[in-house]
C-alpha positions as CSV (number, residue, x, y, z in Angstrom):
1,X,8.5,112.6,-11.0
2,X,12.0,113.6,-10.1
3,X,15.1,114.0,-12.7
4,X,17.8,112.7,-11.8
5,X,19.8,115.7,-11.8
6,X,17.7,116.4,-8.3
7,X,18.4,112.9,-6.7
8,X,22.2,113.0,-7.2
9,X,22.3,115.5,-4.7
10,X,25.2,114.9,-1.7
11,X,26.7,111.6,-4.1
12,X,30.2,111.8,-4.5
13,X,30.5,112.0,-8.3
14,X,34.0,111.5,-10.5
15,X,32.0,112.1,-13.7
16,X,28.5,112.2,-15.4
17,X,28.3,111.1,-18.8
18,X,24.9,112.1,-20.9
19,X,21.7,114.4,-20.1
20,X,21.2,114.5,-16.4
21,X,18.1,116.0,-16.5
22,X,15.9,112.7,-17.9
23,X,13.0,112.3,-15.2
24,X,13.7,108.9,-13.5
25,X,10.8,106.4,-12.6
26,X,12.0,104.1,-10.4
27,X,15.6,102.7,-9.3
28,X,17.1,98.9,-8.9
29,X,20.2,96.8,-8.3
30,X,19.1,93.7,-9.9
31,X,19.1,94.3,-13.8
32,X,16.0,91.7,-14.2
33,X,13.7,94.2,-12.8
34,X,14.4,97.2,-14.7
35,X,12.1,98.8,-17.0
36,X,12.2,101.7,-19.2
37,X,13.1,105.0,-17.7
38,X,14.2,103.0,-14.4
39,X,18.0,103.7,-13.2
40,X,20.3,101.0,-12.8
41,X,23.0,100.6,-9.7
42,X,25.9,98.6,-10.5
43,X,27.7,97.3,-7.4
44,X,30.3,95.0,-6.5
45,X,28.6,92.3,-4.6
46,X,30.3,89.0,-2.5
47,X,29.2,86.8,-5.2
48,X,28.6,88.7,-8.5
49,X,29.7,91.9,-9.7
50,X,26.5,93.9,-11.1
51,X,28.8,96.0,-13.8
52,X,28.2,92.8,-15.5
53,X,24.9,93.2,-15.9
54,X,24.6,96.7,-17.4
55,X,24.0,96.0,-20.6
56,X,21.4,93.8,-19.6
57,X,19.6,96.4,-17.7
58,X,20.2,98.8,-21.1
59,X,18.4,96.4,-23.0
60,X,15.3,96.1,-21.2
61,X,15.4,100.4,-20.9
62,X,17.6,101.6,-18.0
63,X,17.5,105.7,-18.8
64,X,20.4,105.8,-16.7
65,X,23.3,103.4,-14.5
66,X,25.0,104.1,-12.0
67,X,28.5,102.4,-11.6
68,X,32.0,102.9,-10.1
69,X,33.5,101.3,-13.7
70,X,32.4,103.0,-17.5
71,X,31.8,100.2,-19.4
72,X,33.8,100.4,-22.9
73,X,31.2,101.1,-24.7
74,X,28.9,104.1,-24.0
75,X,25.4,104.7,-25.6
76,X,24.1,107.8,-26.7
77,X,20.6,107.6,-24.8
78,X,21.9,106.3,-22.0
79,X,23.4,108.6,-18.6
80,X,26.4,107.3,-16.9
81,X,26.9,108.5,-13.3
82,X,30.4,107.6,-12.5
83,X,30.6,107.2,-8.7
84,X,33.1,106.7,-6.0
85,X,31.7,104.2,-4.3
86,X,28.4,102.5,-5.5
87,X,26.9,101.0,-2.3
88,X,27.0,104.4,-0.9
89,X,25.8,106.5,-3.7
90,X,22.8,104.0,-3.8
91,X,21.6,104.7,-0.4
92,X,22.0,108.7,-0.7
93,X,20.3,109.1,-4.1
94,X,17.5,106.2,-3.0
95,X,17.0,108.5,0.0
96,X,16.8,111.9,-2.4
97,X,14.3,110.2,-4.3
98,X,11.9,108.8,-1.8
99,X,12.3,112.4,-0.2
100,X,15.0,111.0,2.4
101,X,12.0,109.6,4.7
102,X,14.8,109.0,8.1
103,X,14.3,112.9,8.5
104,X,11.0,112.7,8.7
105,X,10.7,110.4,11.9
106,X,12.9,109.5,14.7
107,X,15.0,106.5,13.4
108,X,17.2,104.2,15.7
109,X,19.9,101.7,14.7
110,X,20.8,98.7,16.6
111,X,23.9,97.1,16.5
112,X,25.8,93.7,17.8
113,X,26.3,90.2,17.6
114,X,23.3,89.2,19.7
115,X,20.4,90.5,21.0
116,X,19.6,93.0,18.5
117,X,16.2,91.4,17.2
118,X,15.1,91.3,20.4
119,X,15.9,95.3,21.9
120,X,14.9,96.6,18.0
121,X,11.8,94.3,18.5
122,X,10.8,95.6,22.6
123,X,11.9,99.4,21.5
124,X,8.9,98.9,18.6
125,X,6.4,97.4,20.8
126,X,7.1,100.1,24.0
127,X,6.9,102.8,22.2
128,X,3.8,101.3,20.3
129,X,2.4,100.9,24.0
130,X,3.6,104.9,24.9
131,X,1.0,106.2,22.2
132,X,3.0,106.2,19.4
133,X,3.0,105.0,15.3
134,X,5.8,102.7,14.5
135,X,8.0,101.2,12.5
136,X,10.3,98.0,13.0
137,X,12.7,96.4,10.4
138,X,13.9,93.5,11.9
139,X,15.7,89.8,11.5
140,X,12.1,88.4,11.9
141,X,9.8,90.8,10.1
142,X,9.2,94.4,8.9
143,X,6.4,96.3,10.4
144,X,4.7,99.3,10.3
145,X,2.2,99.8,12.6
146,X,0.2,96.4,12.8
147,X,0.7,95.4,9.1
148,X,3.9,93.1,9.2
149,X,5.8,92.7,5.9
150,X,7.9,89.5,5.4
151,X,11.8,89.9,6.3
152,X,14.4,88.6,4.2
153,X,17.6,89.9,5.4
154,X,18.3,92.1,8.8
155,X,18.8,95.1,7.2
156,X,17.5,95.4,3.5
157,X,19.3,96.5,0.5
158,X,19.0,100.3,0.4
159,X,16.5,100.8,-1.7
160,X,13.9,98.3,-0.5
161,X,15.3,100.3,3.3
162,X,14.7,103.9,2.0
163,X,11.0,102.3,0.5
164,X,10.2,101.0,3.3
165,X,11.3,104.0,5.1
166,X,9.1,106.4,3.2
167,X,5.9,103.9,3.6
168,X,6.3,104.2,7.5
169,X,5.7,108.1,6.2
170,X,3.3,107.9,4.5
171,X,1.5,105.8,7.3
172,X,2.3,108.5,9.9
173,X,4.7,106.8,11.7
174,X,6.6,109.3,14.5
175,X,9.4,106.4,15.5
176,X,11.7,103.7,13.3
177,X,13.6,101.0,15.3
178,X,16.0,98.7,13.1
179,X,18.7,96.4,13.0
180,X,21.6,97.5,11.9
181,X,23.8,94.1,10.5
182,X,27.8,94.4,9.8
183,X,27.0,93.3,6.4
184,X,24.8,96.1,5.9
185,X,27.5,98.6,7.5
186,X,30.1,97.4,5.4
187,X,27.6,97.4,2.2
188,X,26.9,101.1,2.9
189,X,23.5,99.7,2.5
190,X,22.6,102.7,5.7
191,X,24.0,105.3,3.5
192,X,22.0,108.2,3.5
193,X,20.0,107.6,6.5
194,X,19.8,110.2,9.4
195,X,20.2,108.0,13.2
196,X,18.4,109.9,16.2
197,X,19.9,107.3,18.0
198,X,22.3,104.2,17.8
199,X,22.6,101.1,20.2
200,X,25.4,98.6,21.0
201,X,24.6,95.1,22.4
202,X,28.0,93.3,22.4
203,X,30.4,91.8,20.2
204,X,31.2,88.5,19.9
205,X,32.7,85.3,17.4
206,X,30.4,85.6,14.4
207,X,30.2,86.0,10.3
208,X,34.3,85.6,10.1
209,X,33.0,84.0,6.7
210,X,32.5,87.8,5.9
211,X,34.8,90.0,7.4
212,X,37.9,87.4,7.6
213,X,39.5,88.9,10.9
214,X,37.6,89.6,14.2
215,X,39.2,93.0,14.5
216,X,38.0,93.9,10.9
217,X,34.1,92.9,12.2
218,X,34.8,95.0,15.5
219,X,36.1,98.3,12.9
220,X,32.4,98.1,10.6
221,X,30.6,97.8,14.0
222,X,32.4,100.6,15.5
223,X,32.1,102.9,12.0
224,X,28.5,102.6,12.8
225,X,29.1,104.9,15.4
226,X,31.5,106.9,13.9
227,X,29.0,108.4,11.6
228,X,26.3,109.1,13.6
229,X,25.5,112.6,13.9
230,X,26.4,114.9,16.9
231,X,22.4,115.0,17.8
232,X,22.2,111.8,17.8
233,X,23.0,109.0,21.2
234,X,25.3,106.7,21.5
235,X,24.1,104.1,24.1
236,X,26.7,101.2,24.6
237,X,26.7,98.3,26.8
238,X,29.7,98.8,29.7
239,X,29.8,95.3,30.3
240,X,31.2,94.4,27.2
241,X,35.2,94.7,26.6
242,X,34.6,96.9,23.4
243,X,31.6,98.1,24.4
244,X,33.7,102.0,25.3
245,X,35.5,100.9,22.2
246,X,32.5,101.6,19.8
247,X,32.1,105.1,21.2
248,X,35.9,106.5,21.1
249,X,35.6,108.5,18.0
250,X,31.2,109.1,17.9
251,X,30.6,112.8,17.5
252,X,27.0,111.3,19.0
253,X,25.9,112.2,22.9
254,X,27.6,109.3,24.9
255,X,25.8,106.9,27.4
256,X,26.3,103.5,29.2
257,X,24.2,100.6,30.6
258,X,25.6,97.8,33.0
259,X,24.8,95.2,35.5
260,X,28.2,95.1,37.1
261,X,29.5,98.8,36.9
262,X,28.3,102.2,37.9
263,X,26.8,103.6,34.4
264,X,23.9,106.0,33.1
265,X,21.5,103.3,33.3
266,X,22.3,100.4,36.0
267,X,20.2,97.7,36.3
268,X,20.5,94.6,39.3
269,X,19.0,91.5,38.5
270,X,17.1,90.4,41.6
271,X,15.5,87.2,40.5
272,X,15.5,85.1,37.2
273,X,13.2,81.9,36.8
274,X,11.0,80.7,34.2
275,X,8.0,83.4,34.9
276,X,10.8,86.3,34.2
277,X,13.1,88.6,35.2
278,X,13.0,90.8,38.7
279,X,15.4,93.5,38.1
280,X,16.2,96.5,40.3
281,X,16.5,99.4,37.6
282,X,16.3,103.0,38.9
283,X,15.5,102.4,42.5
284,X,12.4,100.4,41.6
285,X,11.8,97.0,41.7
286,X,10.4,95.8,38.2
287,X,8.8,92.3,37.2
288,X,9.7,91.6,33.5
289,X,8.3,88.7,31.5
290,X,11.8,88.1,29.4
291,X,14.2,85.5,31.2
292,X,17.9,85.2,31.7
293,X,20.9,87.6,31.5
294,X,21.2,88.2,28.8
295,X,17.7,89.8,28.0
296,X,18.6,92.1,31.6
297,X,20.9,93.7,29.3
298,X,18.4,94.2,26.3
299,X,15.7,95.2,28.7
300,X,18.3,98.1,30.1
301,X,19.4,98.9,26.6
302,X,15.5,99.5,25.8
303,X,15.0,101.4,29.0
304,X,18.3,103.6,28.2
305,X,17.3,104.2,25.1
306,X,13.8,105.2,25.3
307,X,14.7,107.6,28.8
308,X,17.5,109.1,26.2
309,X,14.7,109.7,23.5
310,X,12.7,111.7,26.4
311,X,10.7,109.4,27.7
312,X,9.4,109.4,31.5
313,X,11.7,106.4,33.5
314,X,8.3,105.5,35.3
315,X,6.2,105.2,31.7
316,X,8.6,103.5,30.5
317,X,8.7,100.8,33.0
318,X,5.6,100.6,33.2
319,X,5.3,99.5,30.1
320,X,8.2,97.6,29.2
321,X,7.4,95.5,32.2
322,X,4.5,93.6,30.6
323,X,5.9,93.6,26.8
324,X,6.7,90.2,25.6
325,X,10.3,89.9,23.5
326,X,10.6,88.5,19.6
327,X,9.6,85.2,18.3
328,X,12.2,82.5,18.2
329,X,14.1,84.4,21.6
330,X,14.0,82.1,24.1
331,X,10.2,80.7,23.6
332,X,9.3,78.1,25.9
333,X,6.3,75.5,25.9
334,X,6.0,72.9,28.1
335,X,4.6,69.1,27.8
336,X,1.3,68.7,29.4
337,X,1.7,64.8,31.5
338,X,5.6,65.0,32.7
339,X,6.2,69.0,32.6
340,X,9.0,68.9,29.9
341,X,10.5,72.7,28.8
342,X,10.8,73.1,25.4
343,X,12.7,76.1,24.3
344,X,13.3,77.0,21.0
345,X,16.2,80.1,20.6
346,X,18.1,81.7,17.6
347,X,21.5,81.2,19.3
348,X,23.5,80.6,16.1
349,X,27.1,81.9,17.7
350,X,29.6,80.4,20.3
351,X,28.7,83.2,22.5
352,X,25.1,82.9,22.1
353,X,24.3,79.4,22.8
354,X,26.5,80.3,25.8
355,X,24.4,82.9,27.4
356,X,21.2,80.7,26.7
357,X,22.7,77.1,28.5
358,X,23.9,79.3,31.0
359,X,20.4,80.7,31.4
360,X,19.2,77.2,31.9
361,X,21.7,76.0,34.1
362,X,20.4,78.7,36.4
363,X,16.8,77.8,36.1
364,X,17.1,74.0,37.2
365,X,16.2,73.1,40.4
366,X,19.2,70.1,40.3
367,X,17.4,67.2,39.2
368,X,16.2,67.8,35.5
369,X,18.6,67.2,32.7
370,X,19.7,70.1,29.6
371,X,19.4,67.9,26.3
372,X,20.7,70.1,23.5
373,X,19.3,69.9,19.7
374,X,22.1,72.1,17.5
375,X,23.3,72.4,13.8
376,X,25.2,74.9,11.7
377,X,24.2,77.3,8.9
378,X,26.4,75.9,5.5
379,X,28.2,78.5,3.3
380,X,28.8,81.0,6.6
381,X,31.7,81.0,8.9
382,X,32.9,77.5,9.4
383,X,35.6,78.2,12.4
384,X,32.1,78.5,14.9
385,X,31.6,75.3,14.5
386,X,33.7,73.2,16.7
387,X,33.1,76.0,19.2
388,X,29.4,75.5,19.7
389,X,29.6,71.9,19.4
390,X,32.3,72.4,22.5
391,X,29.8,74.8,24.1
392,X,26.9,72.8,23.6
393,X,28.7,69.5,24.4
394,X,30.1,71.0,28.2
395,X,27.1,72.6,28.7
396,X,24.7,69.7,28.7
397,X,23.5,66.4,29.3
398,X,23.0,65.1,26.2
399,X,23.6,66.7,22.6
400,X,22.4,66.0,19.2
401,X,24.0,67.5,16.4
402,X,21.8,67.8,13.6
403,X,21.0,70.1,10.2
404,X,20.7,74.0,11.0
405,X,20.4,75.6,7.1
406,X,22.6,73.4,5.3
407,X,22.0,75.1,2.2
408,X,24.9,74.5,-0.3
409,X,27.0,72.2,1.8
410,X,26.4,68.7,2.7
411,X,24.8,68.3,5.9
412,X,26.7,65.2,7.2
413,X,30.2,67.2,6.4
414,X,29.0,70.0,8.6
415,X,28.3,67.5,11.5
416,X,31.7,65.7,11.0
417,X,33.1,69.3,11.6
418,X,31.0,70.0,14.8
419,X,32.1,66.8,16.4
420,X,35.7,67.7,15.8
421,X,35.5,70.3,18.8
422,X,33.9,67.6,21.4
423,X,36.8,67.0,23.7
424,X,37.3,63.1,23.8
425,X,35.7,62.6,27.8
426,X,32.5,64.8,26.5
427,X,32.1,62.5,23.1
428,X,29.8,59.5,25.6
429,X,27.0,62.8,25.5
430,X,26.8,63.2,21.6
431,X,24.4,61.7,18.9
432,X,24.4,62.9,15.5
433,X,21.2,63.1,13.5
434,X,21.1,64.7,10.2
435,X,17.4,64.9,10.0
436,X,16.2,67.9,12.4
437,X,13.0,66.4,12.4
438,X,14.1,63.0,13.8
439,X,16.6,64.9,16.2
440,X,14.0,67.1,17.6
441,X,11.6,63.9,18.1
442,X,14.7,62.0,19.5
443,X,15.5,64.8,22.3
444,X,12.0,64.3,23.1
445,X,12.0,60.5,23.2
446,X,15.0,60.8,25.4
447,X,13.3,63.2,28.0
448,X,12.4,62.4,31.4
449,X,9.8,64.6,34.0
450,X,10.8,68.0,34.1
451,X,13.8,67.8,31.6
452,X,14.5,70.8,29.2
453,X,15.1,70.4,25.7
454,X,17.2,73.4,24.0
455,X,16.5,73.5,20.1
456,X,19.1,76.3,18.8
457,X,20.0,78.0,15.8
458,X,16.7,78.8,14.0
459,X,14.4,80.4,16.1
460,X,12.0,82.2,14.2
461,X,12.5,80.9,10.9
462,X,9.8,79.0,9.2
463,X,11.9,77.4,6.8
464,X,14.8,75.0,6.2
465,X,17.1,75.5,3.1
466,X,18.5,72.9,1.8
467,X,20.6,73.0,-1.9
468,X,18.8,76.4,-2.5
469,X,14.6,75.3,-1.7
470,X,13.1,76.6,1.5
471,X,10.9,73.7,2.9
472,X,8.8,74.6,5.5
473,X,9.8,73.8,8.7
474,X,9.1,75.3,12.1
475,X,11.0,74.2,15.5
476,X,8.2,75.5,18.1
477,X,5.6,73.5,15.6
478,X,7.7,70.2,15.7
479,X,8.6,70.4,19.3
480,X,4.6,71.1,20.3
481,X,3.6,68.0,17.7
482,X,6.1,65.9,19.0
483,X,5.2,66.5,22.8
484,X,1.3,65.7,21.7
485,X,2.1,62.6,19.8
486,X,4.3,61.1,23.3
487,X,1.5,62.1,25.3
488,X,-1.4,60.7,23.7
């Protein structure tokens, strides 16, 4: 058991109140879970401020609490650590007291509006394929080795991370791939972690709910890089208009990836239709089972990545050619009697649903027609809204805005807001339907031979959350039901 004089070390500390020295069982942020000898983080959250709860953690035995504020009224058996900052002193001491498990294996961030689920998700399986013991903490799940652990945020709070972390360890894991949110940035929940290697998708309109101004969501993305370590990479995309922004001020080793410039690692897409992607990446020519554009440039982040983590180019193809990409990323099933695509994609963002109509517009042979199922999350960033609803609405055929996670909000208000940024000759396309269920059943009903139906926004998620209670709810399972019911 450690004290917690030992796991202070590296914290910025303004001033310790009480014996140091008291051996320290286990740490938390939320005061409910705290038992005796357990030390207590207080930090400022969005929604609640956890110096308000020390005295609740006290009570049920906190040896110790950590907090940027002294509370009034000090007890005797109690340590105060006075901190700077408490986000970041929670991920340096949770990393001294699991034995700071990032330095220990090769750990890679990924970074972005889109597409990091999906290159975090292909770096895990390749290197799984090359021989190796991984670990993945991603959007859709945690995973170390073959055990998969349920996912609740993209990047957990730093103590579950470091945990987590120090399991892969234990398990004999050699590589870490994660996702590296802005929230988590901003939250110093990555505190204390050592990067071998950080990766830039692109940057787009998303969680201005959060971060207020688009510039201030470009700065915590770009700090990301700031802080890696000079033996660390810095791989950016070159395509994307920040994408040499995020590496002006990394101390890290510096490398690109493009379609349309000259950069370390250039890739040419050749072909792109529904069985995959042909793309001409180091003078081969290399069938991949991912489609559209937009997973080119994941698949040539991967391949950058892994070449800059010492990995032979030819391996590597090799393998990534026949890896599948993550659930809920652009998963297609197809109706049995009148060939019907059904594609079911995560695209929650302006930018995202973008890339994905645009990847269908290039698979149609003319003929079929794009019918759109889209919502938006409630209590996130409402200014999106209009803009996929525009995207969506020029981009289609036929569009029905439903519920995405309305959680909080009312559903119907959302909708009202979405159909606010149809331009008046687009409005004859539109049909609102609060119940996804019915809207997904609807698109179907609506469907002739060889349409595609797009269902966007929840990809992966098994679950619908609605005032607070996550019902079970599944689009790929609704879509496949529905298709069987209309063709029995």
């Amino acid at each position: 058991m450690k004290s917690l004089q030992e796991i202070l070390y590296n914290t910025h500390i303004v001033a310790i109140h009480g014996d140091n020295t008291i051996p320290v069982n286990a740490l938390h942020i939320d005061s409910r879970q705290v038992k005796n000898g357990d030390v207590f983080f207080a930090i400022k959250g969005v929604h609640a401020d956890g110096h308000q709860y020390i005295a609740k953690a006290i009570e049920l035995g906190a040896a110790a609490v950590v907090c940027e504020t002294l509370p009034a009224e000090l007890k005797e058996d109690v340590c105060y650590v006075q901190v700077k900052e408490s986000g970041e002193a929670t991920g340096i001491i949770a990393g001294n007291f699991y034995d700071n498990p990032s330095q220990k294996l090769t750990l890679v961030g990924v970074t972005g509006t889109n597409g990091k689920t999906t290159i975090a998700t292909l770096m895990f399986r390749l290197f799984s394929k090359l021989g190796h013991h991984c670990g993945l903490l991603s959007t859709v799940q945690n995973q170390i080795g073959d055990a998969v652990i349920p996912s609740t945020h993209t990047t957990p709070d730093a103590i579950s991370l470091q945990a987590l972390l120090a399991e892969m360890v234990k398990q004999g894991c050699d590589y870490a791939f994660m996702e590296v949110s802005s929230h988590a940035i901003h939250q110093h929940r990555i505190a204390g972690l050592k990067f071998a290697g950080g990766l830039f998708s692109n940057i787009t309109h998303d969680h201005l709910d959060y971060h207020k101004t688009f510039d201030e969501y470009i700065k915590v993305k770009k700090s990301f890089f700031d802080n890696l370590p000079s033996t660390a990479f810095a791989l950016t995309n070159l395509d994307d208009r920040r994408g040499t922004v995020m590496l002006q001020n990394t101390r890290a080793r510096k490398a690109t990836y493009s379609l349309r410039s000259l950069a370390d690692f250039k890739g040419k897409i050749l072909e792109n239709n529904i069985t995959g992607l042909i793309l001409n990446i180091a003078e081969k020519e290399v069938h991949f089972r991912l489609i559209g554009e937009f997973n080119a440039y994941n698949l040539l982040a991967v391949y950058g990545a892994a070449v800059l983590l010492g990995k032979d180019k030819d391996d590597v193809l090799q393998a990534l050619s026949d890896t599948p990409g993550a659930e809920g990323r652009f998963e297609y099933i197809t109706s049995a009697k009148d060939r019907i695509i059904g594609i079911v994609d995560y695209a929650h963002t302006p930018d995202a649903l973008l890339n994905v109509l645009a990847t269908i517009k290039k698979l149609r042979q003319g003929h079929e027609q794009v019918i759109t199922v889209v919502g938006c999350g409630g209590d996130r960033d409402t200014t999106k809204r209009p803009v996929m609803a525009e995207v969506a609405a020029e981009h289609s055929d036929k569009v029905i805005f439903t519920s995405d996670n309305p959680r909080s909000e009312d559903p119907a208000a959302i909708i009202k807001e979405m159909e606010a940024g149809v331009p008046v000759h687009l409005r004859k396309k539109i049909l609102s339907i609060t119940d996804r269920r019915e809207a997904i059943k609807t698109a179907c009903s609506l469907a002739g031979k060889e349409d595609i139906i797009l269902v966007a926004g929840k990809g992966h998620e098994k679950y619908q959350e609605i005032h607070g209670v996550k019902n079970p709810f599944d689009d790929k399972q609704v879509l496949k039901e529905t298709f069987d019911i209309l063709e029995k």
